[in-house]
C-alpha positions as CSV (number, residue, x, y, z in Angstrom):
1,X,24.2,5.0,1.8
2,X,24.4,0.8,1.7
3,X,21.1,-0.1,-0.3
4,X,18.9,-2.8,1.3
5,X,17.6,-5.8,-0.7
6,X,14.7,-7.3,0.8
7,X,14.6,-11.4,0.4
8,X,11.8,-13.9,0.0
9,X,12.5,-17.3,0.6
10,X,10.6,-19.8,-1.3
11,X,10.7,-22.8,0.8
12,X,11.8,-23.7,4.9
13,X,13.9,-27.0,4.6
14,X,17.3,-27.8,4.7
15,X,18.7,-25.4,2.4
16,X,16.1,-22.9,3.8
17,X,17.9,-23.0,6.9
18,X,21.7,-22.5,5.4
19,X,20.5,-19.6,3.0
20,X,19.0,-17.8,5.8
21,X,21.7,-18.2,7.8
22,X,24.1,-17.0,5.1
23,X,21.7,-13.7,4.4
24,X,22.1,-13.3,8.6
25,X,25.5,-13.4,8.6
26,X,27.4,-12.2,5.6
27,X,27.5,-8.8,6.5
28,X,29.4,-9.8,9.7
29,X,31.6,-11.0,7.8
30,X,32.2,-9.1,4.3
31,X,32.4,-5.6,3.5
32,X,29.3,-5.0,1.3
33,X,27.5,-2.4,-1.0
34,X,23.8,-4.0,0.0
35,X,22.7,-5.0,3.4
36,X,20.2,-8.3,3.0
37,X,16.7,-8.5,5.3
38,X,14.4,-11.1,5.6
39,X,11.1,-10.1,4.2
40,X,8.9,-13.1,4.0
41,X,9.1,-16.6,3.8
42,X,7.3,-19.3,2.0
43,X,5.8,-22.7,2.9
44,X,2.4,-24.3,2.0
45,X,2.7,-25.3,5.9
46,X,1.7,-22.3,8.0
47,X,2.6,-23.7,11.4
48,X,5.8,-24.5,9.2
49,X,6.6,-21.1,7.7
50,X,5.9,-19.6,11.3
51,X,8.2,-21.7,13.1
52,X,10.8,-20.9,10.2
53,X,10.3,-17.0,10.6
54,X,10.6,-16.8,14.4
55,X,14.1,-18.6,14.1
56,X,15.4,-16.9,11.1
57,X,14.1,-13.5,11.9
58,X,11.7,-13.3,8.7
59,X,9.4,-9.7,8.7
60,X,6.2,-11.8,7.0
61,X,5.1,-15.7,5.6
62,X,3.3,-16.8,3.7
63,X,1.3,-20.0,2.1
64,X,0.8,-18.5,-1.3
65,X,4.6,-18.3,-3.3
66,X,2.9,-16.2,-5.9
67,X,2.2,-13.1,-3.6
68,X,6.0,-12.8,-2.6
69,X,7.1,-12.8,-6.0
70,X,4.6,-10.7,-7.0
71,X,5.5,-8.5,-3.7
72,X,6.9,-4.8,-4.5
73,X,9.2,-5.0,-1.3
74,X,10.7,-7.7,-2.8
75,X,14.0,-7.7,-4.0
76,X,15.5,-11.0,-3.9
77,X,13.8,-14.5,-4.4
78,X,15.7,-17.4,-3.4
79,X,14.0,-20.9,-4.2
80,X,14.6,-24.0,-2.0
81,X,12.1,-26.2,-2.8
82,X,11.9,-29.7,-4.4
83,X,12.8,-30.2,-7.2
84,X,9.5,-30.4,-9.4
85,X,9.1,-26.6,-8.5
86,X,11.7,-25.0,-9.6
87,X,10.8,-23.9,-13.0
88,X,7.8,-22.3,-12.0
89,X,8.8,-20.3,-9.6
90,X,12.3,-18.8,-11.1
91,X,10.7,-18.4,-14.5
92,X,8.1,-16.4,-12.2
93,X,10.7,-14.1,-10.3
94,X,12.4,-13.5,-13.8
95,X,9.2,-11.8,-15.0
96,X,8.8,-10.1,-11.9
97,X,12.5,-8.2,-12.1
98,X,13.6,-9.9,-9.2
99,X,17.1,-11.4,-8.6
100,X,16.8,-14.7,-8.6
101,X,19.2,-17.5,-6.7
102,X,18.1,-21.4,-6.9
103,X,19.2,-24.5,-5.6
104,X,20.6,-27.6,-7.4
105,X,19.7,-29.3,-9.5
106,X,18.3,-26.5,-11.8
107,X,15.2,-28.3,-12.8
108,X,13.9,-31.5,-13.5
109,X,15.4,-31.7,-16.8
110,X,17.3,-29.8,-19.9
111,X,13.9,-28.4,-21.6
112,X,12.9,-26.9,-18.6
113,X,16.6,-25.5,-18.1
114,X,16.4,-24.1,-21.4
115,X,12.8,-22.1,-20.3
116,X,14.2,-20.7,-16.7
117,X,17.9,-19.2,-19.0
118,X,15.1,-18.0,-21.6
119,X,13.4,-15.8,-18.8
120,X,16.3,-14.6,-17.1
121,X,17.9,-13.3,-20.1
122,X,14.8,-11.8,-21.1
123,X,14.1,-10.4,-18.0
124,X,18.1,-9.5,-17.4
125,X,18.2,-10.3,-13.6
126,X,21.1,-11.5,-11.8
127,X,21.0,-14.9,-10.8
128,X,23.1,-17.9,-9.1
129,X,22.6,-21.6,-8.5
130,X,23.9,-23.1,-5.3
131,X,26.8,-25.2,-6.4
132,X,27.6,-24.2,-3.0
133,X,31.5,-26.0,-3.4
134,X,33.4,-24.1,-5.3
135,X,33.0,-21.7,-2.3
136,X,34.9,-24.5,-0.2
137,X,38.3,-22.5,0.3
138,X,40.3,-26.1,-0.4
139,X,38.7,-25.8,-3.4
140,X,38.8,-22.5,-4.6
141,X,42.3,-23.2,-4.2
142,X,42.0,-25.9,-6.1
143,X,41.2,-23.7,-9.0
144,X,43.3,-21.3,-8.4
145,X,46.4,-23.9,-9.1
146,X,44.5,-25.0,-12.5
147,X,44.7,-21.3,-13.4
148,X,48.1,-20.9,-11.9
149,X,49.4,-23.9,-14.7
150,X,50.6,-26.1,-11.4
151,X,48.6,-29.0,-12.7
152,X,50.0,-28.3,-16.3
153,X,47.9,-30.5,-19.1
154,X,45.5,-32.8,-17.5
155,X,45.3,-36.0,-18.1
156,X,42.8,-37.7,-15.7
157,X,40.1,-36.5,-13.4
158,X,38.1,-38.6,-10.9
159,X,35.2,-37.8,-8.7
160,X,33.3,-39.5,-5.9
161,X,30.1,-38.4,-4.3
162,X,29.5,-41.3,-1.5
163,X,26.5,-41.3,1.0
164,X,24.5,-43.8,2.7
165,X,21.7,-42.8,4.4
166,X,18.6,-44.3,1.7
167,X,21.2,-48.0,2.3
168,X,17.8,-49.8,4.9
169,X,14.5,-50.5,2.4
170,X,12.5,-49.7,5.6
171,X,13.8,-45.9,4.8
172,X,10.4,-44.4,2.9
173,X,9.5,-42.8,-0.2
174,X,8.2,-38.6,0.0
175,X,6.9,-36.4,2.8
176,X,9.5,-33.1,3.4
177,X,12.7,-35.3,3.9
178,X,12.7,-37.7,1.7
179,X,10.9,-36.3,-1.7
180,X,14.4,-36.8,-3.3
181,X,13.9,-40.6,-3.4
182,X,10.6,-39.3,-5.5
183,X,10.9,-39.5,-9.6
184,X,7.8,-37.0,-10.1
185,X,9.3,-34.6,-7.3
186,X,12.9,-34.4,-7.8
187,X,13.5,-36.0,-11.4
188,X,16.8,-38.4,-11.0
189,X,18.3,-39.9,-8.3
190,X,21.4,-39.3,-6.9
191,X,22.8,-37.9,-10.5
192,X,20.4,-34.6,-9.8
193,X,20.9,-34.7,-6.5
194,X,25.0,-35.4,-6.2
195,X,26.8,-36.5,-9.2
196,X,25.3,-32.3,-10.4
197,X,27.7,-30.9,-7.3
198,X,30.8,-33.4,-9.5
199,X,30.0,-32.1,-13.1
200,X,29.3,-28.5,-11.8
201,X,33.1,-28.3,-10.4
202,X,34.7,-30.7,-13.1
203,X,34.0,-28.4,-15.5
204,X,34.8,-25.2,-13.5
205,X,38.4,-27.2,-13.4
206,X,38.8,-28.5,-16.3
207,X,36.3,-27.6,-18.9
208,X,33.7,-29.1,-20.6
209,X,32.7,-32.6,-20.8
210,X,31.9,-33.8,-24.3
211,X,30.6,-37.3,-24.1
212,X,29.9,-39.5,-21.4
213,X,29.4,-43.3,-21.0
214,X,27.2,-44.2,-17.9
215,X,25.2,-47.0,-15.9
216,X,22.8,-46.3,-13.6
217,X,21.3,-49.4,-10.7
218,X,17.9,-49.2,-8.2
219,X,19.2,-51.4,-5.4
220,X,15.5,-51.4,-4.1
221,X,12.8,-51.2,-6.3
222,X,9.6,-50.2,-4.2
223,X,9.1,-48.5,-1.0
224,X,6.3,-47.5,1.2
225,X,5.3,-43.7,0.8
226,X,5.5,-42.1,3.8
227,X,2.7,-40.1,2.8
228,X,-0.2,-42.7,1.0
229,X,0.9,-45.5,3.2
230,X,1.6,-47.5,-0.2
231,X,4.1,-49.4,-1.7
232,X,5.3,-47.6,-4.7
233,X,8.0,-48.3,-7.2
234,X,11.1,-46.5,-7.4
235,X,12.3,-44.7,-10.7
236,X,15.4,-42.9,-9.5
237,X,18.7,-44.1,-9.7
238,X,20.3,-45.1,-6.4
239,X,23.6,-45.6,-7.8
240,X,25.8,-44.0,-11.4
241,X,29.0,-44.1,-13.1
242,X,29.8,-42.8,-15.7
243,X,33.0,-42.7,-18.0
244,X,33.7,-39.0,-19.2
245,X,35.9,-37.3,-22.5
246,X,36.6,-34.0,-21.8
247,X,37.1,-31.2,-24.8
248,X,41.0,-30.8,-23.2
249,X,41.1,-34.6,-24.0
250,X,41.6,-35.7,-20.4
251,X,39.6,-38.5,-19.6
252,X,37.4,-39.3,-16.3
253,X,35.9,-41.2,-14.1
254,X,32.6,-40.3,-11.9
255,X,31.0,-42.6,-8.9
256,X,27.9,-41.4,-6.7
257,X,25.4,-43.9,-4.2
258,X,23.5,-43.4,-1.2
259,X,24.9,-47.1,-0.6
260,X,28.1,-46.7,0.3
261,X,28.2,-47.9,4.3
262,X,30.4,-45.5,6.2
263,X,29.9,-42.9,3.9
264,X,28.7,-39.7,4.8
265,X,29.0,-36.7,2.1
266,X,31.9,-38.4,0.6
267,X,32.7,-35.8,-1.9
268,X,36.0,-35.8,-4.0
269,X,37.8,-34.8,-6.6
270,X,41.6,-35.2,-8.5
271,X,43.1,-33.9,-10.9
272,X,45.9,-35.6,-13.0
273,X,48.3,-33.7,-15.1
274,X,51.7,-32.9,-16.5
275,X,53.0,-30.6,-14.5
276,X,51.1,-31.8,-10.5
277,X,48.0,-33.4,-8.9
278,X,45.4,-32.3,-6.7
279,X,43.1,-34.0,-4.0
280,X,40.3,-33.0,-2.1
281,X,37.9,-34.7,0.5
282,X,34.7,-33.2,1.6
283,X,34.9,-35.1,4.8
284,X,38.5,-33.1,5.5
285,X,37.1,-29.9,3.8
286,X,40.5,-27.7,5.6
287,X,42.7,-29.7,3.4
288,X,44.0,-29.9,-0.1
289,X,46.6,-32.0,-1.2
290,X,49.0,-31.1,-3.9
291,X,51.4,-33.0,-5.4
292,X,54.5,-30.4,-7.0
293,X,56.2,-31.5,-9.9
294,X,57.1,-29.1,-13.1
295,X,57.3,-25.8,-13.1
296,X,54.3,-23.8,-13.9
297,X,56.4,-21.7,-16.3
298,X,58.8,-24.1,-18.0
299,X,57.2,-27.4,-16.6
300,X,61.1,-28.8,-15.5
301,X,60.7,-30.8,-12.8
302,X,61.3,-28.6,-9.6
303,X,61.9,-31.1,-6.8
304,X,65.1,-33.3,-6.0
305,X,63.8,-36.7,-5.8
306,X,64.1,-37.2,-2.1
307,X,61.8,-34.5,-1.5
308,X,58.9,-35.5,-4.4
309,X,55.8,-36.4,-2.9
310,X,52.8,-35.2,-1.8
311,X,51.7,-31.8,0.2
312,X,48.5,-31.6,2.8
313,X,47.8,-27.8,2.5
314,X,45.8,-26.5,5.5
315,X,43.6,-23.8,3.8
316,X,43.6,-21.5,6.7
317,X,45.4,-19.2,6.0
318,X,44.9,-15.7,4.7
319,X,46.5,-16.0,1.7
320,X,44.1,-18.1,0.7
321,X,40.7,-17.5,-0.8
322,X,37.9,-16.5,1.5
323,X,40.6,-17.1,4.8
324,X,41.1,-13.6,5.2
325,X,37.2,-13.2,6.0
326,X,37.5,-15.4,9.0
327,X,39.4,-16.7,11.9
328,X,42.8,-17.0,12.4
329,X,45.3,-19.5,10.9
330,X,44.7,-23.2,11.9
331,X,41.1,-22.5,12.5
332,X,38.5,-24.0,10.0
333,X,35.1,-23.2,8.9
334,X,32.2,-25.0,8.2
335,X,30.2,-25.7,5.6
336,X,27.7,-22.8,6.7
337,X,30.0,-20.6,5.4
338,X,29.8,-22.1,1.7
339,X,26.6,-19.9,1.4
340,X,28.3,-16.9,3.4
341,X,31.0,-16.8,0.6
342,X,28.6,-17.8,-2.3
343,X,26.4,-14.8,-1.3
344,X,28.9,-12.5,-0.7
345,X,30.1,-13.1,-4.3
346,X,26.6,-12.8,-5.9
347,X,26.3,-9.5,-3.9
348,X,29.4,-7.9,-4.7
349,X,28.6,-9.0,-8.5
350,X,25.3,-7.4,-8.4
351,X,27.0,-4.4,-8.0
352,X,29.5,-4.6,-10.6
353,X,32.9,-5.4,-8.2
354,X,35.4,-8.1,-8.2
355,X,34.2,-11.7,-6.4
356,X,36.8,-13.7,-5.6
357,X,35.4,-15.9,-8.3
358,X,31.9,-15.0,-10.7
359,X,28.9,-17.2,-9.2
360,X,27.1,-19.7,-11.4
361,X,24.6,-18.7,-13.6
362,X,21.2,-20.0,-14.2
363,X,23.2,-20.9,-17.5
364,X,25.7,-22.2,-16.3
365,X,23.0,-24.7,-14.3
366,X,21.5,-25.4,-17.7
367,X,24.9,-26.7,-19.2
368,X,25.4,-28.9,-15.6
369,X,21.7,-30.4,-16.1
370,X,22.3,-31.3,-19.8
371,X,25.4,-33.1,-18.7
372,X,22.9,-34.6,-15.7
373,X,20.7,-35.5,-18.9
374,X,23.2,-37.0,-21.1
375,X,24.4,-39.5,-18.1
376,X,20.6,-40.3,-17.6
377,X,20.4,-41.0,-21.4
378,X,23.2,-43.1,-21.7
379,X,22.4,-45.0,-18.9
380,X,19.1,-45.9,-20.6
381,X,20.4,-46.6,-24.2
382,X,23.5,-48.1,-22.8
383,X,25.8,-46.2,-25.4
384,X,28.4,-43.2,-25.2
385,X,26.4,-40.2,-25.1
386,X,27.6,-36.5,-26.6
387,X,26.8,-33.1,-25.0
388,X,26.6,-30.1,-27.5
């Protein structure tokens, strides 16, 4: 019989809304050995967390986060909160034997990292932070021809993670949508907040990262609180780049701004090496492109000339990961189903099966915050910065 795993949902934002939907729908899709229900949902708002459970389908709310975790119907607690909150409440589900998944960035900074691995490797629970693109199917594929030796040695990697939506100073500081541009509430800027979605799946595709060399700029340095009324200064960083040595000894290159006009959720990445190249665009997330040069095996060059050049893969088909879960070929999916496939992976890991890849760890958040650290640092001290 399919065991049940009751959920409590620590917050009712954003990423509320895409991990509910993902607990709602991934049984429709996947075969599974637990079937997910929505206990009881969390927000100090009660005409908030009500809304929230009559469109999501949530049993129970709840104003107090303590009394879910502490909750023996609870199986599951899934954080989505700012920021500043995080720590807290994982460190609190550890101790109370629940699984525990949490969105990025981990925490506010390395030390309190270090305290949320400490509890849940005491505590041995499962756990997963939402570095929710590596379950883009462009790419997992991605990965998948790193691992296949199709890129061969790499020599450069780049990454881009371009928005504009903070660009106008009459945009304000706090309240439910815009605590991110809030130092005390969600740590750094858009290094937390984007450039940790870039290091998370740099590293997943080419390793670590072991020094970096960074700037950081506030374009506008006060803004009117949405929730005083006052002007207050802004500490986060608007705008990084950062140079990057990886332990392979391929070299990078990593942009992010919320003032890029025309840019939406500009997130990319490439990969350089010996033997190919890949590309891939968040804002054309059905595609990969793949440049085929050397052999995976022997690393000859395998094209006549006339035929080098680059590929534009449309990752629909069933062959490739997650596809086979879906629609039919030449069909896409959406972002949504990020968190369909990233659960579905954490779930069939609980259980001791085969994900099409293993989920990150709260550990393997720690090691993407001290990179997020080491860029802040080096920013500050304006020097190259290493990363144990």
């Amino acid at each position: 019989m399919m065991k049940t795993l009751n959920v409590g949902m620590l917050g009712t934002g954003f990423m509320g809304r895409t991990h509910s939907n993902a607990f709602n729908q991934v049984g429709h899709f996947f075969e599974l050995p637990y079937k997910t229900v929505l206990k009881c949902c969390y927000s100090r708002n009660p005409e908030n967390a009500k809304k929230f459970q009559t469109i999501w389908g949530y049993e129970s709310i709840e104003t107090d986060w303590r009394k879910i975790v502490e909750r023996d119907d609870i199986d599951i607690i899934d954080v989505v909160t700012p920021n500043h909150l995080h720590k807290d409440m994982v460190v609190a589900a550890a101790e109370a034997g629940k699984a525990v998944i949490c969105e990025k960035p981990l925490a506010m900074n390395s030390q309190e990292a270090a305290e949320m691995v400490a509890a849940v490797e005491k505590a041995g629970v499962p756990s997963v932070v939402s570095f929710c693109y590596r379950r883009n199917p462009s790419v997992a594929l991605f990965k998948q021809l790193v691992d296949e030796n199709r890129i061969g040695r790499p020599f450069h990697y780049r990454a881009t993670y371009n928005q504009d939506y903070t660009i106008s100073e009459k945009v304000p500081v706090g309240g439910a949508s815009l605590w991110r541009l809030d130092g005390k509430v969600a740590g750094s800027g858009v290094t937390g907040d984007l450039l940790a979605h870039s290091i998370d799946t740099a590293e997943w595709l080419n390793g670590p990262i072991e020094k970096v060399c960074a700037h950081t700029e506030i374009f506008i340095k006060e803004r009117k609180n949405v929730e005083t009324g006052e002007v207050t200064p802004i500490t986060i960083d608007d705008a990084c780049m950062f140079l990057a040595v990886f332990k392979n000894g391929s070299i990078g290159t990593f942009e992010s701004t919320r003032y890029a006009r025309g840019r939406k959720n500009f997130n990319t990445m490439e990969m350089n090496g010996s033997n190919g190249a890949c590309y891939f665009n968040l804002e054309e997330p059905e595609y990969l492109q793949f440049f085929r040069y050397g052999d995976p095996q022997t690393g000859q060059k395998v094209e006549e000339d006339h035929l080098t050049g680059w590929q534009k893969i449309l990752v629909t088909n069933k062959e490739h990961p997650y596809m086979d879960h879906y629609w039919v070929p030449g069909t896409v999916i959406g972002y949504e189903h990020y968190f369909i496939n990233q659960l579905a992976d954490f779930l069939i890991q609980m259980a001791g099966g085969t994900p099409v890849y293993p989920v990150p760890t709260i550990a393997d958040a720690a090691r993407t915050q001290k990179v997020c650290d080491a860029v802040i640092q080096s920013a500050k001290e304006e020097r190259w910065v290493k990363i144990d």
